[in-house]
C-alpha positions as CSV (number, residue, x, y, z in Angstrom):
1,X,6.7,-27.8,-3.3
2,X,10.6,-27.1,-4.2
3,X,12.9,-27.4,-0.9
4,X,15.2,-24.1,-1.3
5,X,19.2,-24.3,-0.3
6,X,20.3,-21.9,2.7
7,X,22.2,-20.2,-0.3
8,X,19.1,-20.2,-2.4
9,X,17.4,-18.3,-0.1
10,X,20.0,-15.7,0.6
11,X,20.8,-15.2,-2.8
12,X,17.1,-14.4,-3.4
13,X,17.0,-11.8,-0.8
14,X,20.0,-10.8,-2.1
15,X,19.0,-10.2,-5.9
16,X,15.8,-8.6,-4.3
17,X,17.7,-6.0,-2.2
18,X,19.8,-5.5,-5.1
19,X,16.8,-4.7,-7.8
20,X,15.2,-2.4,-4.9
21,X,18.0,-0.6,-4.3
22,X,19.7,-0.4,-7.3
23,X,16.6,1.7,-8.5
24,X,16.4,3.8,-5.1
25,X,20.2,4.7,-5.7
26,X,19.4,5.8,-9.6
27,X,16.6,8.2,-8.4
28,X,18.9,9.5,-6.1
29,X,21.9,9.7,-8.5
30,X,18.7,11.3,-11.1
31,X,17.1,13.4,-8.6
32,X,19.3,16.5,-9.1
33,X,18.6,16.7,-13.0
34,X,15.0,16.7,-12.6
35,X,12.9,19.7,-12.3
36,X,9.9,18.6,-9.3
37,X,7.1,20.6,-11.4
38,X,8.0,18.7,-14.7
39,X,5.6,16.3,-16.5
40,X,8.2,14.0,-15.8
41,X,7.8,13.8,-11.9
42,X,3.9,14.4,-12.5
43,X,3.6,11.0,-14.1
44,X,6.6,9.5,-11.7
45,X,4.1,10.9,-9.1
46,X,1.3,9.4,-10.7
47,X,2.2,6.1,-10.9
48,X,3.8,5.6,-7.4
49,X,0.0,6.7,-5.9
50,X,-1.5,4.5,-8.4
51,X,0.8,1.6,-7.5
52,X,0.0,2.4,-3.8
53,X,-3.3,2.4,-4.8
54,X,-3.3,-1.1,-6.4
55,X,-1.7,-2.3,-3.3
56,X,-4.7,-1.2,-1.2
57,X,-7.3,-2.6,-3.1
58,X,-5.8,-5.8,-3.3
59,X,-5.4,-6.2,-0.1
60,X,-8.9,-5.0,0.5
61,X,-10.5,-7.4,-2.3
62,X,-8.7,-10.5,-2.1
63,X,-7.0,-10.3,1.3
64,X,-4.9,-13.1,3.1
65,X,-4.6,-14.1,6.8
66,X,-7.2,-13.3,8.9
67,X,-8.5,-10.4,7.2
68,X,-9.7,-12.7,4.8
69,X,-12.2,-13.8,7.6
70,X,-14.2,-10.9,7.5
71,X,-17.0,-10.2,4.8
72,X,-16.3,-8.0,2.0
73,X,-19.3,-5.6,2.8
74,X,-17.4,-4.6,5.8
75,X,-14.1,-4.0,4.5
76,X,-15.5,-1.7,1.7
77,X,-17.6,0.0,4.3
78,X,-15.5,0.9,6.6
79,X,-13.0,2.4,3.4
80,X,-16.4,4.7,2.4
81,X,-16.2,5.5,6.2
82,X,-12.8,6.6,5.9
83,X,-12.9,8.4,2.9
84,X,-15.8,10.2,4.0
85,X,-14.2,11.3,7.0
86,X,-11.0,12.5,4.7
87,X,-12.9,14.4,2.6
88,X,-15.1,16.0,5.3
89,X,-12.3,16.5,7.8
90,X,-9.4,16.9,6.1
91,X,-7.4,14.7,8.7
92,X,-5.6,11.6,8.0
93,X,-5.5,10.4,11.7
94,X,-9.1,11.4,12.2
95,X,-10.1,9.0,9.0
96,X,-8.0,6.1,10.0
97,X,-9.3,6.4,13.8
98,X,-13.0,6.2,12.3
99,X,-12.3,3.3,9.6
100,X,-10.3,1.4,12.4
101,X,-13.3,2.2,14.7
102,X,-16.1,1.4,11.9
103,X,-14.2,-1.8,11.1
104,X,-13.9,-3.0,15.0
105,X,-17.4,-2.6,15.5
106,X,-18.6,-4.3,12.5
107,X,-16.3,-7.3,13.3
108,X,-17.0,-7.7,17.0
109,X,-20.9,-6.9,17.1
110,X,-22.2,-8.4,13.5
């Protein structure tokens, strides 16, 4: 493995900050042209949730850390759990309380 320079490593995180926030600024700067019920923002809208999306199955599938302990069956339970209670309920905190809850139990008692 590749020993990275003190100025290596700040110019990464610099570059990174830089990409990030270069394209934060532009939909700022961009924001005021476009209309928020356009099929422009639909897809913009679209792909951000899928992205989040993407994120969270990742991390549920193939997690690292400690998470990566625990069974599958369990994680993917305990997101039915959740989604249940979001679609029955209609509250986020209420769903996150029960998956967090489902998931705790699960861990600790099987």
């Amino acid at each position: 493995m590749a020993e990275y320079t003190l100025f290596e490593t700040w110019l990464t995180i610099f570059l990174a900050a830089l990409a990030t926030f270069s394209w934060r600024f532009s939909g700022l700067i961009l924001s005021d042209y476009i209309r928020p019920d356009s099929l422009l923002m639909k897809w913009i809208n679209a792909v951000a949730y899928a992205m989040v999306a993407a994120v969270l199955m990742r991390i549920l599938v193939f997690p690292t850390g400690v998470l990566s302990t625990t069974p599958l069956n369990y994680r993917l339970a305990c997101l039915a759990i959740g989604l249940l209670l979001m679609f029955l309920t209609r509250k986020l905190w209420l769903a996150i309380l029960g998956a967090m809850s489902a998931f705790a139990v699960l861990v600790t008692y099987f």
